[in-house]
C-alpha positions as CSV (number, residue, x, y, z in Angstrom):
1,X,-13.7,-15.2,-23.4
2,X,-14.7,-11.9,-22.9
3,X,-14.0,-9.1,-19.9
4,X,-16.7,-6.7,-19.3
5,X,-16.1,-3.7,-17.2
6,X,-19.4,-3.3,-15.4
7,X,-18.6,-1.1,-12.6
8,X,-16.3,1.9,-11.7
9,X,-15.0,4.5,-9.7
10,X,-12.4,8.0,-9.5
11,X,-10.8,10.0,-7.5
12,X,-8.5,13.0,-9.1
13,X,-7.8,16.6,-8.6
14,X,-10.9,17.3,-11.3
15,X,-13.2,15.2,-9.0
16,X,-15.1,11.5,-9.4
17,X,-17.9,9.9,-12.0
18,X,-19.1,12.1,-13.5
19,X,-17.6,15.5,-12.0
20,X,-14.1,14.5,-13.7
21,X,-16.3,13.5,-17.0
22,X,-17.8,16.9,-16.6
23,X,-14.9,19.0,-16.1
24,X,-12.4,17.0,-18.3
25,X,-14.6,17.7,-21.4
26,X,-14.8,21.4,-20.4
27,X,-11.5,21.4,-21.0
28,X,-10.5,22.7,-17.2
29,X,-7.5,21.5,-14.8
30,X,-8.1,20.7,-10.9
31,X,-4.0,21.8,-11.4
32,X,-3.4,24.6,-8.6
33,X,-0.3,25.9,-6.9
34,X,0.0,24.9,-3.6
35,X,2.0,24.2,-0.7
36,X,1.0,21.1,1.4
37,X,4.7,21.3,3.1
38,X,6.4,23.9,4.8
39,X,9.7,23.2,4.0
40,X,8.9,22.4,0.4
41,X,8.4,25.5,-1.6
42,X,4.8,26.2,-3.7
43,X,4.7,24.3,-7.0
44,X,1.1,23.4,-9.0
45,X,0.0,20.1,-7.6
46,X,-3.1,17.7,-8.5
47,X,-4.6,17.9,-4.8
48,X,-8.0,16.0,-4.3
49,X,-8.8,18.2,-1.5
50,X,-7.1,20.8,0.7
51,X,-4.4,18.5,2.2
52,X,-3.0,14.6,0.5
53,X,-5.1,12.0,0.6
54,X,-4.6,8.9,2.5
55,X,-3.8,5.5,0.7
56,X,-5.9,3.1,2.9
57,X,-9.3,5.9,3.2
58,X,-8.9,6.6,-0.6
59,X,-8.6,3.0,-1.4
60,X,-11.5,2.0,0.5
61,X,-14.1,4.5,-1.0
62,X,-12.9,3.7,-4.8
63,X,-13.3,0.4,-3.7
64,X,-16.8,1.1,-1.9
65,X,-18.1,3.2,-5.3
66,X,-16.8,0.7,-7.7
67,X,-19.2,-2.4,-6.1
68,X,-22.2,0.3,-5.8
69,X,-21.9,1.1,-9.6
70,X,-21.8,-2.1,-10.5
71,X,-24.2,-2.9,-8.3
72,X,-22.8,-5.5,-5.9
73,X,-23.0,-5.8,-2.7
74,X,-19.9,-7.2,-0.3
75,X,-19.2,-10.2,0.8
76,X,-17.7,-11.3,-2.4
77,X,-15.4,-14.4,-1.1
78,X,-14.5,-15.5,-4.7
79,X,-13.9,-12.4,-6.0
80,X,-10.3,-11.7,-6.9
81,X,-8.2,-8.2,-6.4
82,X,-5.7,-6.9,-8.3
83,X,-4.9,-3.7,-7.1
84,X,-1.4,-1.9,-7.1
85,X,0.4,1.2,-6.0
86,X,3.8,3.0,-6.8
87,X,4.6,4.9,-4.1
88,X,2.1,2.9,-1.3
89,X,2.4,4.0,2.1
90,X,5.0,6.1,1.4
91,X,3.9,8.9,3.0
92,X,3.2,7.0,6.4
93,X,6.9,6.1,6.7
94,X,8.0,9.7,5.7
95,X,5.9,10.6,9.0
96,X,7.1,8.0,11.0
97,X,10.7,8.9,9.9
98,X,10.3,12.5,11.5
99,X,8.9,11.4,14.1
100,X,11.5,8.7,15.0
101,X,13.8,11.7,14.5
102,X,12.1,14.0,17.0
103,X,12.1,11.4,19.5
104,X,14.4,8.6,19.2
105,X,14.1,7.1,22.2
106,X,10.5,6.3,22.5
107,X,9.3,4.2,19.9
108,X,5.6,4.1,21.0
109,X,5.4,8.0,20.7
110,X,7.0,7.5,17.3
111,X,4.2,5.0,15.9
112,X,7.2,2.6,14.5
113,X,4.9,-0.3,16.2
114,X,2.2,0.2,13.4
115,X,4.9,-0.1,10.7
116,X,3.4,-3.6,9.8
117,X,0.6,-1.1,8.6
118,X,2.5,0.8,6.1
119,X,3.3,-2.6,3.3
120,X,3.7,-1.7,0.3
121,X,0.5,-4.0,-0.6
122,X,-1.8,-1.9,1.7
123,X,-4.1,-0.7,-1.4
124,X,-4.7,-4.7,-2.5
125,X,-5.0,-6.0,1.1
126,X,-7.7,-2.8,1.8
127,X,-9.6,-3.8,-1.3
128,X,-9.3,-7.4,-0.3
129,X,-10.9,-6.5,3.3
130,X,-13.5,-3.7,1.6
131,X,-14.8,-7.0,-0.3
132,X,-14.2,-9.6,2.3
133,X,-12.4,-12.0,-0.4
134,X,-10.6,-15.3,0.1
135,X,-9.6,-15.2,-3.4
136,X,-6.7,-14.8,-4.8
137,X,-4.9,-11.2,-4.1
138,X,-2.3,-9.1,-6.1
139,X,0.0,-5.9,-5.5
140,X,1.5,-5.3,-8.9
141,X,4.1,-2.5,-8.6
142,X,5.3,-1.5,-12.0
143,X,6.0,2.5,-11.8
144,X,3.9,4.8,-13.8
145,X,2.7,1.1,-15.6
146,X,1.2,-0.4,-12.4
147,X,-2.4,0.4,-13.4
148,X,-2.5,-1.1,-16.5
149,X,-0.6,-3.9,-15.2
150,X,-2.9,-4.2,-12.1
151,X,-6.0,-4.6,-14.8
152,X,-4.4,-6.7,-17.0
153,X,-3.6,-9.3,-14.4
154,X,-7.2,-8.6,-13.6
155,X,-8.5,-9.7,-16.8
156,X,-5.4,-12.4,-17.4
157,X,-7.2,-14.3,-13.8
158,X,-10.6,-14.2,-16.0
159,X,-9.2,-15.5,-19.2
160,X,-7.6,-18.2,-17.3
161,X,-10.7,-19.1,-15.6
162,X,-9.4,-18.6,-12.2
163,X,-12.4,-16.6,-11.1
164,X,-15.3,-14.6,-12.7
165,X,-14.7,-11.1,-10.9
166,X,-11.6,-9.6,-9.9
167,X,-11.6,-5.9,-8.6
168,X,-8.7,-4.1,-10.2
169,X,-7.1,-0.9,-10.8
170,X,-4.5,1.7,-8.9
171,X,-4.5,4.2,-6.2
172,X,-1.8,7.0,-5.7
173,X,-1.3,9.0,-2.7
174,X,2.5,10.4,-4.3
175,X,2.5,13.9,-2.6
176,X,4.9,13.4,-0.1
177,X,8.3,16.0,0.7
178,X,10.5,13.2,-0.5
179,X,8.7,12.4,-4.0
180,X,8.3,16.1,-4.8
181,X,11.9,16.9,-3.7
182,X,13.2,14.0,-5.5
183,X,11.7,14.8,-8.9
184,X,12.5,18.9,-8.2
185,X,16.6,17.0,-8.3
186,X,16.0,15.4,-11.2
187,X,14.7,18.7,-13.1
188,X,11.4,16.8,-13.9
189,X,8.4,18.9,-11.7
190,X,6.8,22.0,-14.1
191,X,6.9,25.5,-12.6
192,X,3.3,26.7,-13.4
193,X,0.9,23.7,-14.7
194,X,1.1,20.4,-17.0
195,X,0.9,20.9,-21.1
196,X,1.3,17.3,-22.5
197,X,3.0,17.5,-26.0
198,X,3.1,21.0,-26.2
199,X,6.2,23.3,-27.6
200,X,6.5,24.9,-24.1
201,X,5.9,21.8,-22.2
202,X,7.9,22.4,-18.5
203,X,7.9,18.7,-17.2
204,X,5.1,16.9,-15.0
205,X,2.8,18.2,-12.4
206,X,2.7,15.3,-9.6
207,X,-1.0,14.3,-8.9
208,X,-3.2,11.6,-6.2
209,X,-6.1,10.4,-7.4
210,X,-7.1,6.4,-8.4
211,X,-9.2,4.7,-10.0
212,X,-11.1,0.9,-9.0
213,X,-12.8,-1.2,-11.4
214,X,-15.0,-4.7,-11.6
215,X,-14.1,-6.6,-14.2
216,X,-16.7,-9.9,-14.9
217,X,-17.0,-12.5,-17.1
218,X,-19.2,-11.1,-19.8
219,X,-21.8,-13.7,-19.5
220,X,-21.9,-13.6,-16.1
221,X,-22.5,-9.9,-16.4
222,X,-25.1,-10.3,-19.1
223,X,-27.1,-12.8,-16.7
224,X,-27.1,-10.3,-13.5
225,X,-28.3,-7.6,-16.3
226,X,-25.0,-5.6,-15.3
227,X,-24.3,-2.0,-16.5
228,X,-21.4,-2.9,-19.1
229,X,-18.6,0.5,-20.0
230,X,-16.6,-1.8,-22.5
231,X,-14.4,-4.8,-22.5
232,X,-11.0,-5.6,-22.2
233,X,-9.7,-6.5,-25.6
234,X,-5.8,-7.1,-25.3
235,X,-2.9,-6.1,-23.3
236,X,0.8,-6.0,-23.8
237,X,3.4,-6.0,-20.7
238,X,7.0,-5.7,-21.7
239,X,10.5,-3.7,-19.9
240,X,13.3,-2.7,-21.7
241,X,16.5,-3.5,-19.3
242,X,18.3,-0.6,-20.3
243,X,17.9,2.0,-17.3
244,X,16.5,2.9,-14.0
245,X,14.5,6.3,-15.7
246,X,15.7,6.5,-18.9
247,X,13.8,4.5,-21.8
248,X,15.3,2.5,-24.5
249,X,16.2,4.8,-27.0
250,X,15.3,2.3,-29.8
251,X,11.9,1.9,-28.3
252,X,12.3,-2.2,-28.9
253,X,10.2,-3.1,-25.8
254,X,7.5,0.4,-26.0
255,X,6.8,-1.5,-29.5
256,X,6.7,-5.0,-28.1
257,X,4.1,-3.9,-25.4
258,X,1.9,-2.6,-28.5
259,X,2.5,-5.0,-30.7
260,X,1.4,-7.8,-27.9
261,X,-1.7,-5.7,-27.1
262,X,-3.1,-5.3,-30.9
263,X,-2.3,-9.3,-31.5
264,X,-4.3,-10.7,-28.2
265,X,-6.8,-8.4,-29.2
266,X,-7.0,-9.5,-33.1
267,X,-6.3,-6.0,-33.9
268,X,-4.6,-4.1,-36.8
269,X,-3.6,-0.5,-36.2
270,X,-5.8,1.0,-38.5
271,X,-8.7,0.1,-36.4
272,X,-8.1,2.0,-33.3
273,X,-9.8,5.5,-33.0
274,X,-8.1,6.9,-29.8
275,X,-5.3,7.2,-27.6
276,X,-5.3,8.2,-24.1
277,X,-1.3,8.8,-24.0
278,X,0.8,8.7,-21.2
279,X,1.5,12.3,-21.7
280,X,3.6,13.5,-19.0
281,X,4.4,16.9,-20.5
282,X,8.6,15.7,-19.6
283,X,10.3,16.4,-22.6
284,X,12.0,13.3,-23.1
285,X,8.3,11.0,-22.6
286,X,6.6,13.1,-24.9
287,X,9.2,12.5,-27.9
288,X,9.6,9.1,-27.5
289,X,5.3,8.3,-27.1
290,X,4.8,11.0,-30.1
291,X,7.5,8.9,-32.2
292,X,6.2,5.4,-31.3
293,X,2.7,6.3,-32.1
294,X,3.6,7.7,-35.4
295,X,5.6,4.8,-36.1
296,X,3.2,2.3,-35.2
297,X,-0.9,4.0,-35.8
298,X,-2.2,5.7,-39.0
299,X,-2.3,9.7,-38.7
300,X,-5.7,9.4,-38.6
301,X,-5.8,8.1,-35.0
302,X,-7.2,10.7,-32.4
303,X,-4.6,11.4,-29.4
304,X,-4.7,13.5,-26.2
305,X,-3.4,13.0,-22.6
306,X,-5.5,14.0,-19.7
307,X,-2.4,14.6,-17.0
308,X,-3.3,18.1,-17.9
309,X,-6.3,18.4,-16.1
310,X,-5.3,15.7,-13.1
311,X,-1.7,16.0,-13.0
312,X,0.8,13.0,-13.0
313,X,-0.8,10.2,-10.6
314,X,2.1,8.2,-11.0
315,X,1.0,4.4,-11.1
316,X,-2.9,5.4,-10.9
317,X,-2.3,7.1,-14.0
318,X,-2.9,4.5,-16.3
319,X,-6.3,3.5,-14.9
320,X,-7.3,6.6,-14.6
321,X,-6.9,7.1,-18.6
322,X,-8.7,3.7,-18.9
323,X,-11.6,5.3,-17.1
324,X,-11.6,8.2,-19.2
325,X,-11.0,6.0,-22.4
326,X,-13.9,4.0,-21.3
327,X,-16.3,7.0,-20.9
328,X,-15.4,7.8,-24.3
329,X,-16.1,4.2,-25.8
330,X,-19.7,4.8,-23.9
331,X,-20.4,8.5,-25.1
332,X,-18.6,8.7,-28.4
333,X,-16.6,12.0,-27.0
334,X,-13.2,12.3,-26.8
335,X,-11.7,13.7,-24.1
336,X,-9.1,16.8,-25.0
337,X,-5.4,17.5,-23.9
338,X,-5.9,20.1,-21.5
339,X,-3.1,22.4,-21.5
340,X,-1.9,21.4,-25.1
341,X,-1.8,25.1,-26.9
342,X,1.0,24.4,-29.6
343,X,1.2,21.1,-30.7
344,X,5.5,19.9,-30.7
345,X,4.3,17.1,-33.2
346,X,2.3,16.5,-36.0
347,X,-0.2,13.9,-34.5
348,X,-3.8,14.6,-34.4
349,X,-4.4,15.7,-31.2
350,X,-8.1,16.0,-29.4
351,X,-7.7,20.1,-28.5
352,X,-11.6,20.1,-27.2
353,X,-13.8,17.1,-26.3
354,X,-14.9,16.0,-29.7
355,X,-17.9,13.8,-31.2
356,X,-16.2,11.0,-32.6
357,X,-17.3,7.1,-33.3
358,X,-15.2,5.3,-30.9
359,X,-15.0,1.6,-31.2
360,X,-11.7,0.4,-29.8
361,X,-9.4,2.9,-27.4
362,X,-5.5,2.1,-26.3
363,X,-4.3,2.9,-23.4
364,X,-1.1,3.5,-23.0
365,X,1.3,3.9,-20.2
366,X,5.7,4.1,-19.7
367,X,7.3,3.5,-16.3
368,X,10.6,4.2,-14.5
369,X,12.9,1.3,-15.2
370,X,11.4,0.2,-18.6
371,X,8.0,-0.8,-17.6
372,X,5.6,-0.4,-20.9
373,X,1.9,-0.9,-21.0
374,X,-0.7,-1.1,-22.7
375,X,-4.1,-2.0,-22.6
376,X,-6.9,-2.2,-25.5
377,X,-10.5,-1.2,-25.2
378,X,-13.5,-1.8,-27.3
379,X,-17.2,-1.3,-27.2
380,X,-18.2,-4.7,-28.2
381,X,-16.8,-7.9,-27.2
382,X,-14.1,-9.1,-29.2
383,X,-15.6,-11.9,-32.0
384,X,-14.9,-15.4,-31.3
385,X,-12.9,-16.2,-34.6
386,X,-9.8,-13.5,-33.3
387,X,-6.3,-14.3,-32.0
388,X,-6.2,-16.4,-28.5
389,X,-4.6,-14.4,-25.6
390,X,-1.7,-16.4,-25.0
């Protein structure tokens, strides 16, 4: 059974649809310095706007934007959601924290009675109100892997027959003093701007930013005469269990992940064109990905990273490349690496957008604590005679 992708919607420092189309193929970064915190010095941030966003608004607009373009209209009571968030409400209990601190003694003043407001699950349960479901609802929470995760639970819920729509994807609202002073200790945070792969690479930008998606049944699609970007293809979900950051050296469960993705999908290697890579522009992440892709894919296979342009949007970083990957399955152009100059390995890297016949995309995407993802992409739906999903 196939899962068509018949609506979406962005947010990111380079804007939405089609802004972040626009300004992604134009090779520029929404990457500026800035300093949203007084006691945290300037560093170059993926801002949407002049101050971070807000989980629960931002959630609720994607979510808003994603119906529109498909072109539903809410209530959709059997509708699934499977949306997820890495750092969630963070940022609400960093300000309830301080002001606990100011004023111990009064927990009204200190807002600790709306705690029950800053769950982890806030994105999906937003979504879940947005669309006025009683289906079934999901918070997946897999590190830098929760959007791919998020849609292919999504997809998994349509295969299964559970329900014909589900609204998926991830939204990040990371900048927060604690996240940016806890990747500053671990030597991870760049010093002037994000250059996936390159020689000179400094370590990753942090970023906010999401992207929603309605996935369908593709006949029901077809029947309702639905704007279709692509289908789902194949996924693979795998950890490693071998550290809290660090991957597996040997790259045993990164392969898995692939490997499960390209079976599903009735796939061989040779037959995808692009890459959107996880791409953090850390040292270690870019050695591993650049060695697992040349171990697994052909060196003809195009490959850039777009956390150049939108920074690091921790677990909305994965949906955001399938966005991008599925804007490139619809307008046969890849999108480049922004801020790749000098390549550290001998892949072939998409420097500026380039014209290219695009038939099936991977995303891919590698989280704290092992999580591996990825999620393949094709233009038409897979044929009947492939691989089952199991």
């Amino acid at each position: 059974m196939a899962v068509a992708v018949t609506g979406m919607a962005i947010a990111s420092a380079i804007g939405g649809l089609p802004q972040a189309w626009k300004t992604l193929l134009n090779g520029d970064s929404g990457i500026l310095i800035r300093q949203p915190f007084e006691l945290v010095p300037p560093r170059p941030l993926g801002l949407i706007g002049d101050r971070p966003a807000h989980l629960v608004s931002l959630t609720r607009q994607l979510v808003t934007a994603a119906l529109a373009d498909a072109k539903l209209l809410a209530p959709l009571p059997e509708c699934a959601v499977v949306v997820g968030s890495s750092r969630g409400q963070q940022a609400q209990w960093e300000s309830l924290a301080a002001q606990y601190r100011a004023n111990p003694q009064d927990q009204n003043s200190s807002g600790l009675g709306q705690w029950l407001e800053t769950w982890g699950q806030s994105a999906a349960v937003t979504a879940a109100q947005t669309i006025g479901t009683q289906g079934a609802v999901r918070s997946p929470m897999a590190a830098c892997a929760t959007g791919l995760w998020a849609i292919a639970q999504g997809a998994a819920l349509i295969q299964s027959g559970d329900c014909e729509q589900v609204i998926v994807g991830a939204v990040e609202t990371p900048i927060t003093p604690l996240t940016l002073v806890g990747f500053e200790r671990m030597g991870a945070l760049a010093m002037t701007g994000a250059y996936p792969f390159d020689r000179d690479r400094e370590g990753l930008v942090l970023g906010e930013g999401g992207a929603i998606f309605v996935l369908e049944k593709a006949d029901l699609a077809r029947q309702r005469h639905a704007p279709i970007y692509g289908y789902i293809t194949g996924w693979g979900l795998t950890a490693d269990g071998y550290h809290v950051s660090a991957p597996d050296p040997g790259q045993t469960g990164a392969i898995a992940a692939v490997q499960q993705c390209l079976s599903r999908g009735g796939l061989r290697p040779a037959a995808i064109d692009y890459i959107h890579a996880h791409g953090t522009a850390t040292q270690l992440n870019d050695h591993n990905e650049a060695r697992l892709i040349q171990h697994l894919f052909p060196p003809t296979v195009w490959v850039s990273s777009t956390k150049g342009a939108t920074g690091h949007t921790i677990g909305a970083s994965g949906a955001l490349g399938v966005a991008f990957s599925l804007l490139a399955l619809r307008d046969q152009l890849l999108p480049p690496s922004v801020g790749l100059r000098d390549p550290a390995f001998d892949l072939k890297f998409v420097t500026t957008a380039q014209p290219a016949t695009v038939d099936h995309a991977l995303c891919l995407s590698f989280g704290f604590g092992g999580q591996n993802a990825a999620i393949a992409l094709q233009r038409e739906p897979r044929a009947a005679t492939s691989p089952g999903w199991g």
